[in-house]
CHARMM internal coordinates of N, CA and C (Angstrom, degrees):
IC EDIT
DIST 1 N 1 CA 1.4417
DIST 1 CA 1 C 1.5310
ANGL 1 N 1 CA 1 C 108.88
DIST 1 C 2 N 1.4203
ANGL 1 CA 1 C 2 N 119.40
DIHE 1 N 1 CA 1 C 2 N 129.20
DIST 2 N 2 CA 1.3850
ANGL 1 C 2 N 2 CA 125.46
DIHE 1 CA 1 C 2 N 2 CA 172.71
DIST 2 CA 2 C 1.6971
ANGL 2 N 2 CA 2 C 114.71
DIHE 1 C 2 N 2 CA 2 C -82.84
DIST 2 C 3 N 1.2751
ANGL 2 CA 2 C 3 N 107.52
DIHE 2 N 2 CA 2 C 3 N 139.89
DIST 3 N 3 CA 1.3785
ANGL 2 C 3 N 3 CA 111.95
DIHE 2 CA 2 C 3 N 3 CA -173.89
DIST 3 CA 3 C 2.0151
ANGL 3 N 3 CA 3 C 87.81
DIHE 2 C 3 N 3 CA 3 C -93.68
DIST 3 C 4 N 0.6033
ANGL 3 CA 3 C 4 N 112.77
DIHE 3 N 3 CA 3 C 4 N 122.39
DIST 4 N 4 CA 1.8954
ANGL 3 C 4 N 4 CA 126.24
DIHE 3 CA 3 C 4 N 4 CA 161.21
DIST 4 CA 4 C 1.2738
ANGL 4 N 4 CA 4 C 143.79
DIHE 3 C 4 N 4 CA 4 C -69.31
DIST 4 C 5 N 1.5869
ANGL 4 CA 4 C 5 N 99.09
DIHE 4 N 4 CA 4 C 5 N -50.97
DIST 5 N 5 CA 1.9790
ANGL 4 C 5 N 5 CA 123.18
DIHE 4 CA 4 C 5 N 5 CA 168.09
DIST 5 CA 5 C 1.6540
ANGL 5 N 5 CA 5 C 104.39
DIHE 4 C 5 N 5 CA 5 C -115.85
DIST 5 C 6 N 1.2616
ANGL 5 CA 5 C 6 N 106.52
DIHE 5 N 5 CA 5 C 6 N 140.07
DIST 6 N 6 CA 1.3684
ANGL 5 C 6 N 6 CA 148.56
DIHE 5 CA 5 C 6 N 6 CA 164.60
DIST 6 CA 6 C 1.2978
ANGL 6 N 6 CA 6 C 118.42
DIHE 5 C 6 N 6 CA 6 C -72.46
DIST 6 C 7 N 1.1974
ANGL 6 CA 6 C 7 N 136.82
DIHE 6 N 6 CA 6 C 7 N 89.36
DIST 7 N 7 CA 1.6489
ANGL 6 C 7 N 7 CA 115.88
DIHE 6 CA 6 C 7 N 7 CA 166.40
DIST 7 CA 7 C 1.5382
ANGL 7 N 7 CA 7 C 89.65
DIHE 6 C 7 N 7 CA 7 C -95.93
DIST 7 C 8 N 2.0468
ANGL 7 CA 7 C 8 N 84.04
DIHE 7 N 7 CA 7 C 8 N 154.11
DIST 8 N 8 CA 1.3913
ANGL 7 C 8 N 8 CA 101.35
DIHE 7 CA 7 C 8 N 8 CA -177.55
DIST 8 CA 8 C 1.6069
ANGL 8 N 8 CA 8 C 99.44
DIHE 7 C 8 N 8 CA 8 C -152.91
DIST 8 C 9 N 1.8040
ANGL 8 CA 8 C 9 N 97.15
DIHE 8 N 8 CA 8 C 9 N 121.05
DIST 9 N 9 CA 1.7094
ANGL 8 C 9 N 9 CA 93.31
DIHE 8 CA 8 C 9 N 9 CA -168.07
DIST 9 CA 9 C 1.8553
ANGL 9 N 9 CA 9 C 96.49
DIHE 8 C 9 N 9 CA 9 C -132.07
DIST 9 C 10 N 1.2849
ANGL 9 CA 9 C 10 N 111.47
DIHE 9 N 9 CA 9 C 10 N 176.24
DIST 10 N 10 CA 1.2747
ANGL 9 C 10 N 10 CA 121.54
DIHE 9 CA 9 C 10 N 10 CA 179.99
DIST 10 CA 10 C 1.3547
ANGL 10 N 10 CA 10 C 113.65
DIHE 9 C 10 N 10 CA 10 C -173.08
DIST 10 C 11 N 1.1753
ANGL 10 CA 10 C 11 N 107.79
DIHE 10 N 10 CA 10 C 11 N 140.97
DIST 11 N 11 CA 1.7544
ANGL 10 C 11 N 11 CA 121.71
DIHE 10 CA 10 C 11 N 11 CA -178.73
DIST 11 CA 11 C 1.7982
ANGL 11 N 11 CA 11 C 98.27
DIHE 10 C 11 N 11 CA 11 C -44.87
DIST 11 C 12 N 1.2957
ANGL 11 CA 11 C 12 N 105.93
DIHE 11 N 11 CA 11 C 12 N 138.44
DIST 12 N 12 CA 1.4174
ANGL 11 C 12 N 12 CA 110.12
DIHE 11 CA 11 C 12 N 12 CA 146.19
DIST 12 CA 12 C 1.5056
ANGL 12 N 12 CA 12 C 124.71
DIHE 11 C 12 N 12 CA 12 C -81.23
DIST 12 C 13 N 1.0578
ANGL 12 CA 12 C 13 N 118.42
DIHE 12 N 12 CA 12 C 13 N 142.39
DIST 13 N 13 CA 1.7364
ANGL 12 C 13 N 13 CA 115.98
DIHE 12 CA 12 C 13 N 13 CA 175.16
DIST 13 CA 13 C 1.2709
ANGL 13 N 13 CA 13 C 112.04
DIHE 12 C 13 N 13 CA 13 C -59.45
DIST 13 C 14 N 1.1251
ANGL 13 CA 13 C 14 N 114.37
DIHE 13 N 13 CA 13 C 14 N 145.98
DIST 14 N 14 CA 1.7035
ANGL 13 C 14 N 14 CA 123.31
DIHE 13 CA 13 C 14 N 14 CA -177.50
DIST 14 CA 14 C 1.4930
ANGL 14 N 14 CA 14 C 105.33
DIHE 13 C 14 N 14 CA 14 C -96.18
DIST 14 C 15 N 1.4869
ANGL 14 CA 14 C 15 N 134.39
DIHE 14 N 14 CA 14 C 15 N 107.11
DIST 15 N 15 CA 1.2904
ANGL 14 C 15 N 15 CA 138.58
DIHE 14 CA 14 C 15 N 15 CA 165.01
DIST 15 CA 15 C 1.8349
ANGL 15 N 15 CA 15 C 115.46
DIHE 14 C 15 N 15 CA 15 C -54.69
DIST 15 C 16 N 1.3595
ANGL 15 CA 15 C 16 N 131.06
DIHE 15 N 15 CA 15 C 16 N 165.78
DIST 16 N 16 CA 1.0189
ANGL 15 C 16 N 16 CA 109.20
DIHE 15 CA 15 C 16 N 16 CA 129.32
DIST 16 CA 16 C 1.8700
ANGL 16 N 16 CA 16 C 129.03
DIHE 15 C 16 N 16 CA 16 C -102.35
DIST 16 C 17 N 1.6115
ANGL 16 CA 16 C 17 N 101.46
DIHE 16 N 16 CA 16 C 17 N 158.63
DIST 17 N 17 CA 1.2528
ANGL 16 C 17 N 17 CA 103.71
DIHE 16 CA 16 C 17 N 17 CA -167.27
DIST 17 CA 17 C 1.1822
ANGL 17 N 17 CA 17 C 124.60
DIHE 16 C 17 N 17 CA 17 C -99.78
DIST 17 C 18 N 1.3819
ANGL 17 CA 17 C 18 N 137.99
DIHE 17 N 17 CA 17 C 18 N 140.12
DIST 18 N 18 CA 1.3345
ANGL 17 C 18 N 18 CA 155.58
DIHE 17 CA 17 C 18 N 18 CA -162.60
DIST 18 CA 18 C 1.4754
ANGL 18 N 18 CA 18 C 102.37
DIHE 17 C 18 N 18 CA 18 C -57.53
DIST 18 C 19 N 1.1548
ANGL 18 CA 18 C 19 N 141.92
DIHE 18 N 18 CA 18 C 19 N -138.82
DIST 19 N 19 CA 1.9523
ANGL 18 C 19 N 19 CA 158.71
DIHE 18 CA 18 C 19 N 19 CA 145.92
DIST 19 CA 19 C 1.4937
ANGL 19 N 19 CA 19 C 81.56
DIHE 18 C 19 N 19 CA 19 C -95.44
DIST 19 C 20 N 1.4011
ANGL 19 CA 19 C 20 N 91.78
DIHE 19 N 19 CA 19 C 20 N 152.67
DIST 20 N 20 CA 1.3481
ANGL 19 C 20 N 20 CA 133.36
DIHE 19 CA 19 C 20 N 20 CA 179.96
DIST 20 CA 20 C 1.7128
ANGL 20 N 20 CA 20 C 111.91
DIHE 19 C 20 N 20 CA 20 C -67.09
DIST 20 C 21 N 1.7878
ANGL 20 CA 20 C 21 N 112.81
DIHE 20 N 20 CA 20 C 21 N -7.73
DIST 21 N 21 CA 1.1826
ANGL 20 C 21 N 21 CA 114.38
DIHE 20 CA 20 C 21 N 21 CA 154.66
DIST 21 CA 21 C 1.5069
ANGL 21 N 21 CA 21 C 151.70
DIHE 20 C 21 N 21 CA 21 C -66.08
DIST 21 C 22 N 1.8786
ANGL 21 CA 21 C 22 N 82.39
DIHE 21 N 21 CA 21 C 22 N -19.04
DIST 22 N 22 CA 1.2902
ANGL 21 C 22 N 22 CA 96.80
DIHE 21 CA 21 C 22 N 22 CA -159.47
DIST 22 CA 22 C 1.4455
ANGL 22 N 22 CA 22 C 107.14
DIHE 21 C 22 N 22 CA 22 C -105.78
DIST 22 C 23 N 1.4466
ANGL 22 CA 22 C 23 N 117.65
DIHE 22 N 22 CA 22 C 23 N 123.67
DIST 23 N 23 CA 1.3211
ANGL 22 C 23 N 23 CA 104.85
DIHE 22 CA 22 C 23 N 23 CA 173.13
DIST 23 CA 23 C 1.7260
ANGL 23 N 23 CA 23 C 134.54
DIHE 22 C 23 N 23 CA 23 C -65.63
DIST 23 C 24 N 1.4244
ANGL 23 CA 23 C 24 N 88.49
DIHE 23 N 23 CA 23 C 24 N 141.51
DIST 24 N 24 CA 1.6805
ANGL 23 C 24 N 24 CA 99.90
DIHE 23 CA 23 C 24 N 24 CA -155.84
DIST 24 CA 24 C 1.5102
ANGL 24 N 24 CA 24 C 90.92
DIHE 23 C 24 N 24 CA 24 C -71.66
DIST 24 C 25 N 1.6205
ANGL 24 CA 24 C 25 N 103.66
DIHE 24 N 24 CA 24 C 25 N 173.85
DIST 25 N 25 CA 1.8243
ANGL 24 C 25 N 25 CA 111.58
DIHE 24 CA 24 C 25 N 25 CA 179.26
DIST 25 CA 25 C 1.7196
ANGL 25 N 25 CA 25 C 94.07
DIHE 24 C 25 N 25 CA 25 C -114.46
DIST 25 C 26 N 1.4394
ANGL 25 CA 25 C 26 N 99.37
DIHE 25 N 25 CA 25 C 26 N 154.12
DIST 26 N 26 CA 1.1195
ANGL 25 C 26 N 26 CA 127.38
DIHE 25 CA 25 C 26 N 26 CA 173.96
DIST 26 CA 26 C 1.7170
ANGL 26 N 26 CA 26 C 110.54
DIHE 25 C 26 N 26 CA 26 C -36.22
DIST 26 C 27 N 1.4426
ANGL 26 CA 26 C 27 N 119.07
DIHE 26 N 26 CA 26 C 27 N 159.17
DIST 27 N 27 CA 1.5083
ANGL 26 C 27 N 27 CA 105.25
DIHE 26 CA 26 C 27 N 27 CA -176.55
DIST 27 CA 27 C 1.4036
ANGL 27 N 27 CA 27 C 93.03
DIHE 26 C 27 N 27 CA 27 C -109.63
DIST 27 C 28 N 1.8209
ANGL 27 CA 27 C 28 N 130.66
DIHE 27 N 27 CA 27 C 28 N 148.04
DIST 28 N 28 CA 1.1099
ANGL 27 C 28 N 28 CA 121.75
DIHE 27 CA 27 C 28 N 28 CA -154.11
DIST 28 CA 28 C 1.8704
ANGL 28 N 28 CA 28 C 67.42
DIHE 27 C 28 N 28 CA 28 C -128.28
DIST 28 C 29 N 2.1317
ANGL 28 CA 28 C 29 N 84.44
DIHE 28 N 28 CA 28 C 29 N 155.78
DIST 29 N 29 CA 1.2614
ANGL 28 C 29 N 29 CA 87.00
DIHE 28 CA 28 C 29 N 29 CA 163.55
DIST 29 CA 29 C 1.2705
ANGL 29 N 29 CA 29 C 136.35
DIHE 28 C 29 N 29 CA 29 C -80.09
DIST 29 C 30 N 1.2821
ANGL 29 CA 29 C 30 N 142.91
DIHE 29 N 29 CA 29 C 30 N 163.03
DIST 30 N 30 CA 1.2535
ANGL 29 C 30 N 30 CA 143.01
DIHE 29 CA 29 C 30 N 30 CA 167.79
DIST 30 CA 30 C 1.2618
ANGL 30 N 30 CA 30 C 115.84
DIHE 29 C 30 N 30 CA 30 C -125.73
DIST 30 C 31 N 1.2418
ANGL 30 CA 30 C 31 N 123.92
DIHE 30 N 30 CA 30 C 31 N 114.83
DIST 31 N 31 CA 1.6420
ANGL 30 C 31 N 31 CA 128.33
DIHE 30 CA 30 C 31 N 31 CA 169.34
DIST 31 CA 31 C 1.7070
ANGL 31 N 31 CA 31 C 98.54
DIHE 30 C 31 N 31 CA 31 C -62.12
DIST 31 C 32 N 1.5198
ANGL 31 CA 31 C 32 N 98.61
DIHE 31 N 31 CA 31 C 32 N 132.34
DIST 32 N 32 CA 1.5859
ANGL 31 C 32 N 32 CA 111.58
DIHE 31 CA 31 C 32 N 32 CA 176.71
DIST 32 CA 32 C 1.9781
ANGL 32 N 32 CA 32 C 109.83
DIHE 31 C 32 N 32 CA 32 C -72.45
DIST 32 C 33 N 1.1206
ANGL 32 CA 32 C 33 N 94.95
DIHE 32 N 32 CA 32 C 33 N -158.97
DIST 33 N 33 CA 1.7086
ANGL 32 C 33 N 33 CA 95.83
DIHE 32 CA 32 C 33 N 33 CA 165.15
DIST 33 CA 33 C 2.0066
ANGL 33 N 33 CA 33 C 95.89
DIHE 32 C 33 N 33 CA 33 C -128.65
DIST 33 C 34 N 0.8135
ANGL 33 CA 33 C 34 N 80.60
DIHE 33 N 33 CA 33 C 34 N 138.37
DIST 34 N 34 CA 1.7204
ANGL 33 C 34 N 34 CA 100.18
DIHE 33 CA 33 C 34 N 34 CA -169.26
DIST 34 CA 34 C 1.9044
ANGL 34 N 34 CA 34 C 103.50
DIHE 33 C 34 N 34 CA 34 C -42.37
DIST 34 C 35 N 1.2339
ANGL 34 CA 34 C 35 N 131.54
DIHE 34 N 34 CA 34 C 35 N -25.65
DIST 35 N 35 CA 0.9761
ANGL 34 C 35 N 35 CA 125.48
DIHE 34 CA 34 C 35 N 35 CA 167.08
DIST 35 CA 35 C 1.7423
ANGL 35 N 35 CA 35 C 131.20
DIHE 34 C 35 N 35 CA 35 C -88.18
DIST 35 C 36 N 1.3438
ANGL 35 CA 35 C 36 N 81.90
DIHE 35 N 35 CA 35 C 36 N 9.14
DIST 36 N 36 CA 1.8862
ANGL 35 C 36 N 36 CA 97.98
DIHE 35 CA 35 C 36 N 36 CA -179.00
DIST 36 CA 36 C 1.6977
ANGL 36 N 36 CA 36 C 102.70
DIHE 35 C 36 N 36 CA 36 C -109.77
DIST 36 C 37 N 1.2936
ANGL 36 CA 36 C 37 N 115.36
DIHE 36 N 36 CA 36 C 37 N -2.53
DIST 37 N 37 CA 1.5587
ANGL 36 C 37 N 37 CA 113.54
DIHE 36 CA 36 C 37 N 37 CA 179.56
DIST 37 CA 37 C 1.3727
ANGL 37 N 37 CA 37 C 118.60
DIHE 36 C 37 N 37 CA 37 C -96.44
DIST 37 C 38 N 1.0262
ANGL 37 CA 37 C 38 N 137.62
DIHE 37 N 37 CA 37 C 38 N 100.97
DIST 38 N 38 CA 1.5022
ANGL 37 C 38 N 38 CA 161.79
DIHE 37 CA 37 C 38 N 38 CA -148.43
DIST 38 CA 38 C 2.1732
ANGL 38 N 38 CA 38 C 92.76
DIHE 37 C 38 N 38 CA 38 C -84.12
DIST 38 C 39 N 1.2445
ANGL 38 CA 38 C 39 N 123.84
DIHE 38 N 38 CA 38 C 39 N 160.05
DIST 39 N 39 CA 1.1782
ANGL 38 C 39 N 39 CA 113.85
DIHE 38 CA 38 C 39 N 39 CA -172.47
DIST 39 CA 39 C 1.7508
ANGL 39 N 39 CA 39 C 98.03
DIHE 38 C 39 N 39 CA 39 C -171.89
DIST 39 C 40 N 1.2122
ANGL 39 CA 39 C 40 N 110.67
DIHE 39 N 39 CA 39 C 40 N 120.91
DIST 40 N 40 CA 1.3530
ANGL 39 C 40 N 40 CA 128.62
DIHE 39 CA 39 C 40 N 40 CA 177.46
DIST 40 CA 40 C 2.2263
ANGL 40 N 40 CA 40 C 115.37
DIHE 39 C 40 N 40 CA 40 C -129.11
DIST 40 C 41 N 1.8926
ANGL 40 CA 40 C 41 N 86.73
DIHE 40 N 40 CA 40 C 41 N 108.78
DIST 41 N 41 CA 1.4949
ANGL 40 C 41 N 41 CA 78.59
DIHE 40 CA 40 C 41 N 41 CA -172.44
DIST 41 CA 41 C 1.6175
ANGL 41 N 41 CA 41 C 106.08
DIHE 40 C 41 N 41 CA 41 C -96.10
DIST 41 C 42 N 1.5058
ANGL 41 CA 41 C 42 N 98.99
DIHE 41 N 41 CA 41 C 42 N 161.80
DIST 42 N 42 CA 1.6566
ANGL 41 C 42 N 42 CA 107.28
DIHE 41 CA 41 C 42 N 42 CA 172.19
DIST 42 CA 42 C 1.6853
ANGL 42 N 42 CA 42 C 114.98
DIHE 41 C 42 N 42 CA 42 C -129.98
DIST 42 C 43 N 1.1960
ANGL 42 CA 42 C 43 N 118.58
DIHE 42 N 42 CA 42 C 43 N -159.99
DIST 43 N 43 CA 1.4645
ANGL 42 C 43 N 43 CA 122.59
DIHE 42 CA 42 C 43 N 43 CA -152.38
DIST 43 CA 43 C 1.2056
ANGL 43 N 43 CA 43 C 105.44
DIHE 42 C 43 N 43 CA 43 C -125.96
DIST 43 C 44 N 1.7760
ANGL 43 CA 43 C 44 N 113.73
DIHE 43 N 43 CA 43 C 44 N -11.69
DIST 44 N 44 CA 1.3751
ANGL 43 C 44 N 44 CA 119.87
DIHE 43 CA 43 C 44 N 44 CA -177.82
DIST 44 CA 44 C 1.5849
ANGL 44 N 44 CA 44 C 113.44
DIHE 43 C 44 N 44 CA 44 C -163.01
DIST 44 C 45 N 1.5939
ANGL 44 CA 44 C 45 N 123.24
DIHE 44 N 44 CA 44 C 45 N 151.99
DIST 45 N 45 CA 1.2882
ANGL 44 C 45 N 45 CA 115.71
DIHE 44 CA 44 C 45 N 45 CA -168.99
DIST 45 CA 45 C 1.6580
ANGL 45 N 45 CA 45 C 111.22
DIHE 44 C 45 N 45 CA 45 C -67.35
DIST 45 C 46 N 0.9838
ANGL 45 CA 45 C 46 N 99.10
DIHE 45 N 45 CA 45 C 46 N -31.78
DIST 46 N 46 CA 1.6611
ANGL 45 C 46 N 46 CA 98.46
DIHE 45 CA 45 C 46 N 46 CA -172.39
DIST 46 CA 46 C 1.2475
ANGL 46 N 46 CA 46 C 101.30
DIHE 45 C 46 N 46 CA 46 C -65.73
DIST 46 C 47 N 1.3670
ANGL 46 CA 46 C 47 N 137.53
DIHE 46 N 46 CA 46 C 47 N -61.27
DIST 47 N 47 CA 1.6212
ANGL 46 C 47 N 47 CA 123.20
DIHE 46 CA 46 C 47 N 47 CA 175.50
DIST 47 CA 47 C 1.3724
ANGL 47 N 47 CA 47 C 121.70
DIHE 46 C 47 N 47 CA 47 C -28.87
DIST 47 C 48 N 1.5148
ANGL 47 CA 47 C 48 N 109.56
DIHE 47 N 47 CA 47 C 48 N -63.51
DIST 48 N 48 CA 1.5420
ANGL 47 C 48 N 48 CA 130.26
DIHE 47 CA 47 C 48 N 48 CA -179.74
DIST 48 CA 48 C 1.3365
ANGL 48 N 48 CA 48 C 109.84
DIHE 47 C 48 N 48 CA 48 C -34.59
DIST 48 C 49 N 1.9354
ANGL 48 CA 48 C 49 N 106.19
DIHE 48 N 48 CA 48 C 49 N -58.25
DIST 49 N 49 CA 1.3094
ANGL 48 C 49 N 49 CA 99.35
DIHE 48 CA 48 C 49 N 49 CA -163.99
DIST 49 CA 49 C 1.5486
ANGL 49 N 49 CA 49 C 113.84
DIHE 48 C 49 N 49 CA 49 C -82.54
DIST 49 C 50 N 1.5447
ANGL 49 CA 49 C 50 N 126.36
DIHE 49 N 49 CA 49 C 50 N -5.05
DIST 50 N 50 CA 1.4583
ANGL 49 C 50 N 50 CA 139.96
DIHE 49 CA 49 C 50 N 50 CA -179.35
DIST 50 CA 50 C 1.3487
ANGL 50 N 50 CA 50 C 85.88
DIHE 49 C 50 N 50 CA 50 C -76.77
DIST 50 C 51 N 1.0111
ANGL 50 CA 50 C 51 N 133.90
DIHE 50 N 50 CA 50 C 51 N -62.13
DIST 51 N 51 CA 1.6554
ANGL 50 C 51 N 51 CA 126.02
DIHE 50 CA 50 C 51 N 51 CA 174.98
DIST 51 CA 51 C 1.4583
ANGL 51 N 51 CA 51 C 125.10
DIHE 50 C 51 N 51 CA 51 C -30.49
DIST 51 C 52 N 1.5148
ANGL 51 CA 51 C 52 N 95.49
DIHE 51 N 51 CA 51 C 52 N -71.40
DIST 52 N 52 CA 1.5619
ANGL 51 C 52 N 52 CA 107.88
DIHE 51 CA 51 C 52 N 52 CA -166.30
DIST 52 CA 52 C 1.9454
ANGL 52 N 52 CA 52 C 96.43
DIHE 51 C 52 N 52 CA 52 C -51.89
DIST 52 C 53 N 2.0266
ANGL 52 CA 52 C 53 N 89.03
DIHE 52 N 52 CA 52 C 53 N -52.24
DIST 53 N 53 CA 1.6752
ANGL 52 C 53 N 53 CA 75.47
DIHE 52 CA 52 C 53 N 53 CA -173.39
DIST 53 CA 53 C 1.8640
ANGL 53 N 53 CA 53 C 124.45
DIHE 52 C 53 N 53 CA 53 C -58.45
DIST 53 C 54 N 1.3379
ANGL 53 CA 53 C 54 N 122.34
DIHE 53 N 53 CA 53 C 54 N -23.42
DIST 54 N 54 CA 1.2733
ANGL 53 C 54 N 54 CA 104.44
DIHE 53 CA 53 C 54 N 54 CA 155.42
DIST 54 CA 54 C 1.4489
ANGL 54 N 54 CA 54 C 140.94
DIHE 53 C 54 N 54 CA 54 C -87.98
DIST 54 C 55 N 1.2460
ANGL 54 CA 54 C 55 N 124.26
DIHE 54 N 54 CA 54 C 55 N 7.52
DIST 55 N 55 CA 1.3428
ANGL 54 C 55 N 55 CA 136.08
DIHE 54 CA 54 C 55 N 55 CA 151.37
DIST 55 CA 55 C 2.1388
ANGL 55 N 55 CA 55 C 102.38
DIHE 54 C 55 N 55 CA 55 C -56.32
DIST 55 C 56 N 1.5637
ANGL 55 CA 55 C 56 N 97.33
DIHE 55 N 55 CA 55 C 56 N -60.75
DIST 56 N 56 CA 1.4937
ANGL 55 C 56 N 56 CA 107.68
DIHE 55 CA 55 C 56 N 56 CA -157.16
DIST 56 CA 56 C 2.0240
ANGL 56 N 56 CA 56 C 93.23
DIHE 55 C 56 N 56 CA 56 C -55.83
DIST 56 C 57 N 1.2766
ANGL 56 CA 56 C 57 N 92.23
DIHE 56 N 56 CA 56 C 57 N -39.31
DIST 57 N 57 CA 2.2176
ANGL 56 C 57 N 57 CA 88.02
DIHE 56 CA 56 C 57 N 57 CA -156.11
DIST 57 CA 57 C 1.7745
ANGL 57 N 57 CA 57 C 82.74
DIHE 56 C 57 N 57 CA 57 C -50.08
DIST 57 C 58 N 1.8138
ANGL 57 CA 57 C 58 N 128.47
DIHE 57 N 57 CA 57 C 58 N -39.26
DIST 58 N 58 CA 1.6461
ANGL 57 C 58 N 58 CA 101.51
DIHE 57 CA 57 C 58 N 58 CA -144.07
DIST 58 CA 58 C 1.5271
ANGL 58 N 58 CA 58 C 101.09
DIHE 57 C 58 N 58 CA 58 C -81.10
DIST 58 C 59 N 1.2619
ANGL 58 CA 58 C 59 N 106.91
DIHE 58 N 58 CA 58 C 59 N 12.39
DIST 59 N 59 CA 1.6535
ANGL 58 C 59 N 59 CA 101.75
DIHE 58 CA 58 C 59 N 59 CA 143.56
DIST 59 CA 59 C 1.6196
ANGL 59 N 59 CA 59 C 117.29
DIHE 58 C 59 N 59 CA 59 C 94.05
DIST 59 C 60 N 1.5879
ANGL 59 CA 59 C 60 N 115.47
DIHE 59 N 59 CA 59 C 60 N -4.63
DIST 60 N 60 CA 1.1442
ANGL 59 C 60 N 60 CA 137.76
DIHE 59 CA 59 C 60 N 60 CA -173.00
DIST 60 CA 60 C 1.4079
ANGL 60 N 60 CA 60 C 126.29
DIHE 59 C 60 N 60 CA 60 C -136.88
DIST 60 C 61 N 1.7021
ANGL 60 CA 60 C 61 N 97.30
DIHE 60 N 60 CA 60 C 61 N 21.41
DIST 61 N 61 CA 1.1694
ANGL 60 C 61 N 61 CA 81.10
DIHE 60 CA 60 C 61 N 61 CA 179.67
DIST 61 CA 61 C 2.3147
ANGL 61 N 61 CA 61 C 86.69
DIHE 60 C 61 N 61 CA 61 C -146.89
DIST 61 C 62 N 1.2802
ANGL 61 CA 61 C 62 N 91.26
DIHE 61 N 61 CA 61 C 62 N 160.71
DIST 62 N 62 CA 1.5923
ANGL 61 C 62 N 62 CA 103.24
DIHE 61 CA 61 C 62 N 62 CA 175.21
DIST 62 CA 62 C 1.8075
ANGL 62 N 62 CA 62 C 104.60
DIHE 61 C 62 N 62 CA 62 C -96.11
DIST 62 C 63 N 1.5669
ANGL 62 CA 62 C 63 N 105.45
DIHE 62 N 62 CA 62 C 63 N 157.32
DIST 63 N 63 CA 1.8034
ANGL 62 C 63 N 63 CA 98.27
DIHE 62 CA 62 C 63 N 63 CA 168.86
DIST 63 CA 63 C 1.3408
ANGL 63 N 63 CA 63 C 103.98
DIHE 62 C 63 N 63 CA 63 C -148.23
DIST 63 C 64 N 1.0743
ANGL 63 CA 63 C 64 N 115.92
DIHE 63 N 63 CA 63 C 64 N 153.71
DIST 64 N 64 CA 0.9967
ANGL 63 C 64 N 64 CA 126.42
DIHE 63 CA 63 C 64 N 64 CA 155.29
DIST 64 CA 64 C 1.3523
ANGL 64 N 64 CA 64 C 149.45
DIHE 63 C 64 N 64 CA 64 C -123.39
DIST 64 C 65 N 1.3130
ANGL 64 CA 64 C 65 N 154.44
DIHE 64 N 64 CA 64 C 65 N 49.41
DIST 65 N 65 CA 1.3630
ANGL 64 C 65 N 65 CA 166.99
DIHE 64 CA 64 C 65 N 65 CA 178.44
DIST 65 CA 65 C 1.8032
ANGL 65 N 65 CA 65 C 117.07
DIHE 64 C 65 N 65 CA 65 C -15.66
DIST 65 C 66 N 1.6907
ANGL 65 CA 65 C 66 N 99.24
DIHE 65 N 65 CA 65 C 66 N 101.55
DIST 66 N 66 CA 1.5242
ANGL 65 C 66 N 66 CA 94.54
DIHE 65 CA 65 C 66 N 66 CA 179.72
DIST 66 CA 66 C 1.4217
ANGL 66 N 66 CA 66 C 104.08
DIHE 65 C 66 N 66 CA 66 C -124.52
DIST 66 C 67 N 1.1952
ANGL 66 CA 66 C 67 N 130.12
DIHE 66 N 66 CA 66 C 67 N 169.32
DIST 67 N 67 CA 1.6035
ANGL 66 C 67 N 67 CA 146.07
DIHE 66 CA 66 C 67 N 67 CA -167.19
DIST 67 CA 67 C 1.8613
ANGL 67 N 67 CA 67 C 90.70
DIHE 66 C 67 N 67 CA 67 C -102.77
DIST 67 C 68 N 1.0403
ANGL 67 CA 67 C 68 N 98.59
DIHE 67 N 67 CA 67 C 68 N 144.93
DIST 68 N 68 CA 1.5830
ANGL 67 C 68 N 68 CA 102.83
DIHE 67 CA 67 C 68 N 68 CA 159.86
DIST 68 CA 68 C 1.6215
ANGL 68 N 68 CA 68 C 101.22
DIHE 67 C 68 N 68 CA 68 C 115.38
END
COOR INIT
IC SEED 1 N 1 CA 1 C
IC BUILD
């Protein structure tokens, strides 16, 4: 069986945070270093992306979904 899609996830950096007054800034991306990117393949997009999307909701982590 051929695996097809790629997930590819990685910690976001943890800032520290202001008081709860202050509005927070946008989260910018950061390219990881290739040995910090974690990678789980599947057999079909819909798995992949049910994945990635529950990796992405716990809020700490980036994904990415590739073919190949």
């Amino acid at each position: 069986m051929r695996c097809n899609w790629l997930v590819e996830y990685w910690k976001i950096p943890k800032r520290p945070v202001g008081s709860h007054a202050q509005m927070s800034e946008q989260l910018k991306y950061i390219k990881p270093k290739q040995e910090n990117i974690l990678r789980r393949y599947f057999t079909d997009y819909k798995s992949a992306n049910n994945f990635a999307a529950s990796i992405f909701a716990r809020g700490d982590y980036h994904t990415n979904i590739k073919q190949g």
